[in-house]
C-alpha positions as CSV (number, residue, x, y, z in Angstrom):
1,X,64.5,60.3,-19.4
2,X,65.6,63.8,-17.4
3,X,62.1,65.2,-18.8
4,X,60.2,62.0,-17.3
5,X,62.3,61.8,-14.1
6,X,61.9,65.8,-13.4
7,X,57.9,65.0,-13.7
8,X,58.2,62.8,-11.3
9,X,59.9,64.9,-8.6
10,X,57.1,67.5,-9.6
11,X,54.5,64.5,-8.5
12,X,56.3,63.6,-5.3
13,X,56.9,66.8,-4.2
14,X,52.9,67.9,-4.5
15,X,52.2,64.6,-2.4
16,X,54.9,65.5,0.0
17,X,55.2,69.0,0.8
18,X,51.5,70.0,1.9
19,X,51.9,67.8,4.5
20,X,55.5,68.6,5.5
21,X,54.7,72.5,5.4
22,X,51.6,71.6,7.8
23,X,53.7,70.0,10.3
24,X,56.5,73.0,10.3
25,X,53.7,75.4,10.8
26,X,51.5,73.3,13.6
27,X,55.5,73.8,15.3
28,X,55.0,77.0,15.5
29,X,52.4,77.1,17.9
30,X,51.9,75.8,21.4
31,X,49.9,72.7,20.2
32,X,53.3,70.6,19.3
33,X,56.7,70.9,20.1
34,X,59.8,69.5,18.3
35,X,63.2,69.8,18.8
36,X,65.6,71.4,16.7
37,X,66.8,68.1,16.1
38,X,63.6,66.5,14.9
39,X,62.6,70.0,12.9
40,X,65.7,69.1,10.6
41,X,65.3,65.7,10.3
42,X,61.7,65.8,9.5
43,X,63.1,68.2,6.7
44,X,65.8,66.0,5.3
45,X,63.6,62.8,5.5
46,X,60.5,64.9,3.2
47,X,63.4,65.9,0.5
48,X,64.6,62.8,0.5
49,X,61.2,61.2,0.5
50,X,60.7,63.1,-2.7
51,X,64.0,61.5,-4.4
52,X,62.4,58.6,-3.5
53,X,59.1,58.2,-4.5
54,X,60.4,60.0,-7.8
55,X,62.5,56.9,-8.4
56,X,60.7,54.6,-7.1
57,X,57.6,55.4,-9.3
58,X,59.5,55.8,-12.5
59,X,61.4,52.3,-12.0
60,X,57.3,51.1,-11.4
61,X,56.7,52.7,-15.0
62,X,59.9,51.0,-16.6
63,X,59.7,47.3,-14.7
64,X,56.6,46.6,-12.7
65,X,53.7,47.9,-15.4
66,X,55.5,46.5,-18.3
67,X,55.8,43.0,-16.7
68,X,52.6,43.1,-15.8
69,X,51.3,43.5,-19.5
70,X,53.6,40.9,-20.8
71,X,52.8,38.2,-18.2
72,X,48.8,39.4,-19.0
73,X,49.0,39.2,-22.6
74,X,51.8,37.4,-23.6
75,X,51.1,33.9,-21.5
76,X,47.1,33.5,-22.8
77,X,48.6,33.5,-26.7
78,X,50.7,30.3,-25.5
79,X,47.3,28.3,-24.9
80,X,48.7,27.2,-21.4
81,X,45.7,28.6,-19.3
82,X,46.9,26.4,-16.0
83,X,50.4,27.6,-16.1
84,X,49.0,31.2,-16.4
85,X,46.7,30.8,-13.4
86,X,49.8,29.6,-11.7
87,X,52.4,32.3,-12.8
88,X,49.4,34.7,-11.4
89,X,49.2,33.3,-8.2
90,X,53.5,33.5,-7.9
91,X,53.4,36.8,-9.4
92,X,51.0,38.2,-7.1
93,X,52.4,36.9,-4.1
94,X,55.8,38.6,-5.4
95,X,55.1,41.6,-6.0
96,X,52.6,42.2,-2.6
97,X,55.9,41.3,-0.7
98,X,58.0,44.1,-2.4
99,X,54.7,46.6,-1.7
100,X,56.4,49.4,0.6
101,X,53.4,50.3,2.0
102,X,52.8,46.7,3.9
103,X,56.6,47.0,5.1
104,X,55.4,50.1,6.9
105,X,52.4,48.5,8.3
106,X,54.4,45.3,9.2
107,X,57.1,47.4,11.1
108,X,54.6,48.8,13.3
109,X,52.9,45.5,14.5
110,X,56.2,43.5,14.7
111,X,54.9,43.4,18.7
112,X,51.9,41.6,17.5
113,X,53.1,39.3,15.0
114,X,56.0,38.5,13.1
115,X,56.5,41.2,9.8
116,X,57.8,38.4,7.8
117,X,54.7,36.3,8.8
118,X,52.4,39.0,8.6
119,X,53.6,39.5,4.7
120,X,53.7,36.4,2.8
121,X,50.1,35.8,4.7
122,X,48.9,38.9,2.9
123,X,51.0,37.8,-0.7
124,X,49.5,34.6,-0.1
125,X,45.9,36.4,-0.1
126,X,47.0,38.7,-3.1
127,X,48.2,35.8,-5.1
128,X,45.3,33.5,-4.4
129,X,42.4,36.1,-5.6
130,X,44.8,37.4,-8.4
131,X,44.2,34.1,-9.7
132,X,40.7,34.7,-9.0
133,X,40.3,37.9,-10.9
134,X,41.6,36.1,-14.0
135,X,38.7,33.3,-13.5
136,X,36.2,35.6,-13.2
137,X,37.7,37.4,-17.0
138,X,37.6,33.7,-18.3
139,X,34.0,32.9,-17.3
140,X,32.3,36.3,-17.4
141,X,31.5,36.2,-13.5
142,X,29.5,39.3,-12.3
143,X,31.9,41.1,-9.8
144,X,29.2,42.2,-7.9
145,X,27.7,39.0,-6.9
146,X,31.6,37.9,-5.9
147,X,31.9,41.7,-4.1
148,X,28.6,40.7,-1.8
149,X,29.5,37.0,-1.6
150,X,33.1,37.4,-0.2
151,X,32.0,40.7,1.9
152,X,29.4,38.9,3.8
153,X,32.4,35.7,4.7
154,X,34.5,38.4,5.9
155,X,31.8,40.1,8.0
156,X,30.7,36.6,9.3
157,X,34.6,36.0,9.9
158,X,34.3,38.8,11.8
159,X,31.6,38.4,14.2
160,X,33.5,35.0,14.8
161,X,36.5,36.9,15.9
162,X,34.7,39.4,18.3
163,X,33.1,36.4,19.9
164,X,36.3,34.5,20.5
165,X,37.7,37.6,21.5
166,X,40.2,38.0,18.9
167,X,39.3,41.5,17.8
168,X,42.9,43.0,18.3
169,X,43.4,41.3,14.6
170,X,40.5,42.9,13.1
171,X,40.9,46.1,12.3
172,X,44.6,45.0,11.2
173,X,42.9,42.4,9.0
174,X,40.7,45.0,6.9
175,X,44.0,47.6,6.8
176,X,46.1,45.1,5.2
177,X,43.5,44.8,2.7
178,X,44.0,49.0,1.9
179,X,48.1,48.8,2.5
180,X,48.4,46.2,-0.6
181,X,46.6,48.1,-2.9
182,X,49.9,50.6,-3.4
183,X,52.6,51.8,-5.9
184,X,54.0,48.3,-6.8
185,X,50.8,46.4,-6.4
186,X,48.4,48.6,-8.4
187,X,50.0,49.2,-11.8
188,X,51.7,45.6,-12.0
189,X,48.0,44.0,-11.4
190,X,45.6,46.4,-13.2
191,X,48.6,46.2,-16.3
192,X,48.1,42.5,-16.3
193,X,43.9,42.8,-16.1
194,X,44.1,45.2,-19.2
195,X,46.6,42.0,-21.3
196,X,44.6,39.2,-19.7
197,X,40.7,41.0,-20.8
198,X,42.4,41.7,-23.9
199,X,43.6,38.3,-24.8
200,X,40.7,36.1,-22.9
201,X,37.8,38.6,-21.8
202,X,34.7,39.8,-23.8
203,X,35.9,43.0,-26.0
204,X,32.7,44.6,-26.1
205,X,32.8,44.5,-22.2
206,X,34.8,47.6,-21.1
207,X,34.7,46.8,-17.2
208,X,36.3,43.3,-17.6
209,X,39.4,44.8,-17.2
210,X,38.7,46.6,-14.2
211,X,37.8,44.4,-10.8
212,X,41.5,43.2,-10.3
213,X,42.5,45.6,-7.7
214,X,38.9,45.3,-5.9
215,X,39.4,41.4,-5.7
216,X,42.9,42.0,-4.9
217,X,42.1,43.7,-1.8
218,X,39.8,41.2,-0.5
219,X,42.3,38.6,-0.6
220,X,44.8,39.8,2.5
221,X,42.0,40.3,4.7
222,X,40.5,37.1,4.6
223,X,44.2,35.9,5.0
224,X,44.9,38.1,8.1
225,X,41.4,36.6,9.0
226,X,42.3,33.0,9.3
227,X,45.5,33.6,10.6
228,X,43.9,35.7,13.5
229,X,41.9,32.9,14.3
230,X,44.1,30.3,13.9
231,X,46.5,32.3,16.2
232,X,47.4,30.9,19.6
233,X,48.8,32.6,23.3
234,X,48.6,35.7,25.0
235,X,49.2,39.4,23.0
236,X,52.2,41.4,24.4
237,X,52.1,44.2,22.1
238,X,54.5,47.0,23.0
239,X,54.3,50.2,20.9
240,X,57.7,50.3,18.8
241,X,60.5,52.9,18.9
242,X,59.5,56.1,17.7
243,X,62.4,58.6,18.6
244,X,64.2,59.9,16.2
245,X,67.4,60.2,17.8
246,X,67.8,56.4,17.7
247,X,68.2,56.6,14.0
248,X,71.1,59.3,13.6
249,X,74.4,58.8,13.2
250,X,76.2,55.1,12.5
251,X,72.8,53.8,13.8
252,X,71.1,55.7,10.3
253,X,73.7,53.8,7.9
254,X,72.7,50.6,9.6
255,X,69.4,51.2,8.7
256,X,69.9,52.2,5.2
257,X,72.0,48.7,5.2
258,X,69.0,47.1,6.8
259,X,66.8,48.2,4.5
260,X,68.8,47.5,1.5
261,X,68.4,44.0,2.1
262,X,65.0,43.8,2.6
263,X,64.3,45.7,-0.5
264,X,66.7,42.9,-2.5
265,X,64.7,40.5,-0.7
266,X,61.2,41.7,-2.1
267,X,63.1,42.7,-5.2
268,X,64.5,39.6,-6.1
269,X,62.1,36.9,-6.8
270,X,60.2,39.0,-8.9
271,X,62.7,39.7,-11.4
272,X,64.2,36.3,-11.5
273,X,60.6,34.9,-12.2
274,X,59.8,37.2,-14.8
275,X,63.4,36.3,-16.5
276,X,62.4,32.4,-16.3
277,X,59.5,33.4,-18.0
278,X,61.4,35.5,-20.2
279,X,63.4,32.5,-21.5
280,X,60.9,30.8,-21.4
281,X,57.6,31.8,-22.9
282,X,58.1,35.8,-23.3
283,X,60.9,36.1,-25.6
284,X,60.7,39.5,-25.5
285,X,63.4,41.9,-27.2
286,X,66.6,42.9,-25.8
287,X,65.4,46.6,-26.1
288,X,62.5,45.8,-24.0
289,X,64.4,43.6,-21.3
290,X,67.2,46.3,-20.5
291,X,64.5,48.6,-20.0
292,X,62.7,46.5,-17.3
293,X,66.6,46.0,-16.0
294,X,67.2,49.8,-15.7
295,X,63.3,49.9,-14.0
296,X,64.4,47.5,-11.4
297,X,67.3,49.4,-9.9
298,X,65.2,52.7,-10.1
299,X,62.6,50.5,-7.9
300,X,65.4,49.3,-5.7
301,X,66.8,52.8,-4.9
302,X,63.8,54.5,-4.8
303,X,62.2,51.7,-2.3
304,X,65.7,52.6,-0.3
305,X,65.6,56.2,-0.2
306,X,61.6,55.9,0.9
307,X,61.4,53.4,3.5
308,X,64.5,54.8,5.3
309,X,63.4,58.4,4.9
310,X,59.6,57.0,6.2
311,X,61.7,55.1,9.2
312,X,63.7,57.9,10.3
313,X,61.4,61.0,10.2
314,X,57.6,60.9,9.2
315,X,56.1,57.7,11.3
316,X,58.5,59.4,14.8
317,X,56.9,62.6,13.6
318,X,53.5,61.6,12.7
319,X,53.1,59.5,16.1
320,X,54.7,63.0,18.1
321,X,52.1,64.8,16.7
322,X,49.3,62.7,17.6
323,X,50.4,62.3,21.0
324,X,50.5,65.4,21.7
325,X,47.8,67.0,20.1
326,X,45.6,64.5,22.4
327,X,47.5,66.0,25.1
328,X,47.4,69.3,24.2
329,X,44.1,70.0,22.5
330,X,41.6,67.0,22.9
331,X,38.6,69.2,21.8
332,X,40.3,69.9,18.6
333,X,41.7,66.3,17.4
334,X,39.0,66.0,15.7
335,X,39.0,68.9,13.3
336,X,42.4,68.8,12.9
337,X,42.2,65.2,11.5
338,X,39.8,66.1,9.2
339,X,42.0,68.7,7.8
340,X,44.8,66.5,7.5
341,X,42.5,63.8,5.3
342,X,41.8,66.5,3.4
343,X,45.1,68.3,2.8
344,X,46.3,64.4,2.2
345,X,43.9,63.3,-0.4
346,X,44.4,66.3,-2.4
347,X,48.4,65.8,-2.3
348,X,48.1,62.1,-3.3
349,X,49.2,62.1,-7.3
350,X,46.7,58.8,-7.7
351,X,43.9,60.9,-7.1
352,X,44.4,63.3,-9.6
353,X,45.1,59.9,-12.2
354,X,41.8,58.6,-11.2
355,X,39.9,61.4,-11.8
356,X,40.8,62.0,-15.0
357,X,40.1,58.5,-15.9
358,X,37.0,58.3,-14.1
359,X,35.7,61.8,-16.5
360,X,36.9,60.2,-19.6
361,X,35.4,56.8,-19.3
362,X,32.2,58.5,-18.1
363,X,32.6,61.1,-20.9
364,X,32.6,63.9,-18.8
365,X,29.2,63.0,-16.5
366,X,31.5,62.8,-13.8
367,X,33.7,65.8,-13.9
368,X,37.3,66.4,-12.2
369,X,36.2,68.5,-9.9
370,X,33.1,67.0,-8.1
371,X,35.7,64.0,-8.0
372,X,38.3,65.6,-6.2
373,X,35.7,67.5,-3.8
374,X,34.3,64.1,-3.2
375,X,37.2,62.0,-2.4
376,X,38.6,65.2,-0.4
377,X,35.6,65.4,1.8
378,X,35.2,61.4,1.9
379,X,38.8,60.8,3.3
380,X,38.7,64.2,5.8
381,X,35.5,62.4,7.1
382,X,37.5,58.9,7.5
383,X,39.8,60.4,8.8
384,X,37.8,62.5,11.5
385,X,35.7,59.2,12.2
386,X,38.7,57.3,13.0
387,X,39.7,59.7,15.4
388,X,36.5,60.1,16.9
389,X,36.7,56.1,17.2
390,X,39.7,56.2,19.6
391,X,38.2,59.1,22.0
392,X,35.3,57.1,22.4
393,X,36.1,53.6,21.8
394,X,34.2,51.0,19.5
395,X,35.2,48.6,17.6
396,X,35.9,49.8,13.9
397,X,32.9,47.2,12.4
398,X,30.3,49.9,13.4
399,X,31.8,51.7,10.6
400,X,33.0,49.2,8.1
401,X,29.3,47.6,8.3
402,X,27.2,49.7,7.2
403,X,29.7,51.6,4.6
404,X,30.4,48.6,3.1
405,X,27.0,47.5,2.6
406,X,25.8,50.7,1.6
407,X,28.3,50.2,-1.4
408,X,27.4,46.7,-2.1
409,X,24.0,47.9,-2.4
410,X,24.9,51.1,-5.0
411,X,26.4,48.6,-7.0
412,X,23.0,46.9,-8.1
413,X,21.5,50.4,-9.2
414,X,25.2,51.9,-11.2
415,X,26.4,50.6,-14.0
416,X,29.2,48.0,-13.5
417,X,31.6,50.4,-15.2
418,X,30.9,52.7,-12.3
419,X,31.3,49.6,-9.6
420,X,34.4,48.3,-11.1
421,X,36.1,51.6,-11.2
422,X,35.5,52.3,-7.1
423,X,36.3,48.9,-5.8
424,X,39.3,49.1,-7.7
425,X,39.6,53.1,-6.7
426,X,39.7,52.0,-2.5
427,X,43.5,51.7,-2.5
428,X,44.1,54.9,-4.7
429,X,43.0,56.6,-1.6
430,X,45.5,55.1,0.9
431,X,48.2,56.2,-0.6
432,X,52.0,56.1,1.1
433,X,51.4,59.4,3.4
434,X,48.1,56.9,4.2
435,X,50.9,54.3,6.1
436,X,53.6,56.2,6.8
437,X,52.1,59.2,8.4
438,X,48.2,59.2,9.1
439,X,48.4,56.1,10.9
440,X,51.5,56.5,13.1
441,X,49.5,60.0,13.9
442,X,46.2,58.0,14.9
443,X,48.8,55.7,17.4
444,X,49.9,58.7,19.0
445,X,46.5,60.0,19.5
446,X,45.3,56.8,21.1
447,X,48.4,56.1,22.7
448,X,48.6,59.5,24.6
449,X,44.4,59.8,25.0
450,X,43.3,60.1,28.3
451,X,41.2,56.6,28.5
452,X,42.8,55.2,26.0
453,X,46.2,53.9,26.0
454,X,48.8,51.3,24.7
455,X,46.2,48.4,25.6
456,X,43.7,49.9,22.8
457,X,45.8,50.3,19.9
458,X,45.9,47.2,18.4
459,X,42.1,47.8,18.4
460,X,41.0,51.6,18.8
461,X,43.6,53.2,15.8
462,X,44.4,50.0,13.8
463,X,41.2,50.5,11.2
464,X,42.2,53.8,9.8
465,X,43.8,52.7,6.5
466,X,40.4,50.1,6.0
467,X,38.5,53.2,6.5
468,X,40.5,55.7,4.4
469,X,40.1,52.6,1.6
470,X,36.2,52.3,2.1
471,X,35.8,56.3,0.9
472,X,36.5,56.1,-2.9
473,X,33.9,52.9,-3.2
474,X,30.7,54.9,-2.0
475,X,31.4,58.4,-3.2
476,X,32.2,57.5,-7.0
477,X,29.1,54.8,-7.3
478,X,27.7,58.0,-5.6
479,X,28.2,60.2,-8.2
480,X,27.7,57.3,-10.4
481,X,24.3,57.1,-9.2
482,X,23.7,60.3,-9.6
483,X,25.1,60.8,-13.2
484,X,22.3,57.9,-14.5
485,X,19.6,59.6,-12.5
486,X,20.0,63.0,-14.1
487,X,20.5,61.2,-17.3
488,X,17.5,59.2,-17.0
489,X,15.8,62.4,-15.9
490,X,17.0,64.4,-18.9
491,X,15.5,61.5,-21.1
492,X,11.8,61.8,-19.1
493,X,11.6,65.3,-20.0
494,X,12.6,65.3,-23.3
495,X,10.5,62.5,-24.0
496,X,7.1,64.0,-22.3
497,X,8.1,67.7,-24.2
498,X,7.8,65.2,-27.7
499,X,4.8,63.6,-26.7
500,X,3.5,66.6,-25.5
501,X,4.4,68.5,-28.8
502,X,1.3,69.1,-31.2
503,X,1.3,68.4,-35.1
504,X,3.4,71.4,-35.8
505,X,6.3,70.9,-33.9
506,X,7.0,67.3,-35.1
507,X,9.4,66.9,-37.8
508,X,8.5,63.8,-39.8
509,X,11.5,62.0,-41.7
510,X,10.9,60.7,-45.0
């Protein structure tokens, strides 16, 4: 357990510290300023972030991925198939409340709309195509045909919303879609896709048990969607508090309180559902059970320790950088956000997971490395674009548009291995730092931009997780794409060297 739990801190501290160490030098020179104060907070809240996501993803390993892979596998062998569609739909809606990631983005809109609101609208969109994904398992439904079909209700959604003039939900809509696709969310739902292909899927059909996660993700934003539309009354939205001094002293253990109770909250009805179950249908052994138990309060302590330390020092931090960066050095923004996508993406653990899954399953025609330079590059670009979208202000459909049908269309020419594995790969990409720290850093920029302002937030530098999301599903069917055509170029020549061959050089078998 110390072995698995000292890996972990070895994870967490290569997704935390490039980021923290770029911040600490950018201090140094005239560009940003922070206080002594802040300098040592920021320092405290990256150690303790570590702790923290440490914890939190080894409680994920113990409880959440376990639970996942019983509910999957044990509940089709009981021959209830409505019940499991039902315990799907609960289970999903669960476990997207107890997502970190959407408590981060909630807390940041709570002018706009109502966090608790805001998050059993998205678990209701997570549970309700959760159910879907297991549908599509049962009756062997091309997930490219439901990718196109549900893309093109949300983009007609969309051009609904811009002409009633409800666009300040939009580019929240498609984020909520990236934030749900996190640490709690991903291995709990792609867990239970690998027990429910297993147990009702075709086992000759590798990619059945991939498509969850993509599904998954389409689910919140056509939630956010609806609610946007069916939304009445004027917007007030007021940037939240982002000092840090607010959160020191007795003000900081109220917060840790706070948060506590929030995290039982999400916590809770997950584990008492699965326990019904347990009783129920599971049965599983005592071993097992204590396990899960011990998993639980890792998640609970971990999910502490991160959303207080992402309260109290990286979003005031990350939103004090934008701002004044914008201020400071307008013509270099954009540069600068592209390095940060970069230094981001190659900091994010999940990254590193995917690829090596992505080289194995492709048996090495898609190496580690073109992976990582891809994704790198894809989310430095995002990243860049977004920023480039609050300087000159559009809305963040002239990007979404034409990326997203650009990887609808790569998915009728790659194999649906290759299609499953991106649209499932979007979330990989917005990981935590994603939430916690690139986005409060776009707010500052747009907040602070000269043009721009606290009026165009909610529309200008909302978009950037959607976007940072979008990356992985166009540069792996990319590479995809590429992989068949040099196979299938490989083949032409060999074949036209065999039929080009004279007497002598054929071998004859007899």
């Amino acid at each position: 357990m110390i072995k698995i739990l000292l890996d972990k801190l070895k994870e967490a501290a290569i997704s935390v510290f490039p980021v923290a160490i770029i911040v600490l030098l950018l201090n140094f020179t005239p560009l940003v300023n922070f206080s002594t104060t802040e300098s040592m907070v920021f320092v405290c809240c990256a150690l303790a972030l570590v702790v923290g996501m440490a914890l939190f993803n080894l409680g994920a390993d113990m409880a959440m991925t376990p639970m996942g892979e019983q509910v999957g596998s044990g509940l089709p062998k009981s021959g209830k198939f409505k019940l499991l569609l039902i315990i799907c739909f609960v289970m999903g809606v669960f476990v997207t409340i107890a997502e970190p990631d959407l408590s981060v983005l909630a807390s940041q809109v709570a002018g706009l709309i109502d966090g608790t609101t805001l998050i059993i609208t998205i678990g209701v969109g997570v549970g309700a195509f959760l159910l879907l994904s297991v549908l599509r398992v049962v009756f062997r439904l091309n997930l490219s045909h439901l990718m196109t079909f549900f893309y093109m209700l949300l983009f007609a959604l969309s051009a609904l919303m811009l002409v009633q003039e409800k666009n300040y939900f939009l580019p929240l809509s498609f984020d909520s879609g990236g934030v749900t696709t996190g640490p709690i969310t991903v291995p709990f739902i792609m867990s239970l896709g690998v027990g429910v292909s297993a147990a009702l899927g075709d086992k000759h059909d590798k990619e059945s048990s991939f498509g969850f996660i993509a599904l998954c993700s389409i689910g919140p934003i056509l939630a956010v969607m609806i609610l946007g539309l069916t939304a009445n009354g004027e917007v007030n939205y007021v940037l939240p508090d982002y000092s840090i001094e607010n959160n020191l002293g007795f003000a900081l253990f109220e917060k840790i309180l706070h948060t506590g109770k929030e995290v039982v909250v999400a916590l809770l009805p997950i584990a008492a559902f699965f326990f019904v179950l347990q009783f129920t249908l599971l049965k599983l052994p005592k071993k097992r059970i204590l396990q899960i138990v011990v998993g639980i309060f890792y998640t609970f302590f971990g999910l502490v320790i991160f959303l207080t330390s992402v309260a109290v020092g990286f979003v005031p931090i990350g939103f004090k950088m934008g701002s004044q960066l914008a201020q400071n050095s307008p013509a270099l923004i954009v540069l600068f956000a592209f390095l940060l996508g970069l230094t981001v993406v190659l900091a994010e653990p999940a990254i590193h997971v995917l690829n090596k899954q992505v080289e194995t399953v492709t048996g090495g025609a898609v190496s580690k490395r073109s992976m990582l330079i891809a994704l790198s590059l894809g989310v430095g670009v995002a990243i860049a674009l977004s920023v480039l979208r609050v300087i000159v202000g559009f809305s963040v459909l002239y990007y979404l548009i034409p990326g997203y049908f650009l990887s609808l269309g790569l998915s009728f020419f790659v194999p649906k291995l290759y299609t499953a594995i991106a649209f499932d790969s979007g979330g990989v990409a917005s990981g935590p730092l994603t939430s916690s720290f690139i986005l409060p850093f776009v707010v500052g920029v747009c907040a602070a931009f000269p043009g721009a302002g606290i009026d165009h937030v909610l529309t200008d530098a909302f978009g950037l997780v959607a976007m940072v999301a979008m990356t992985p599903l166009i540069t792996i069917q990319a590479l995809g794409f590429r992989a068949v055509a040099s196979q299938n170029l490989r083949e032409r020549i060999a074949m036209k060297n065999i039929l080009g061959a004279d007497d002598k050089q054929i071998i004859k078998f007899m």
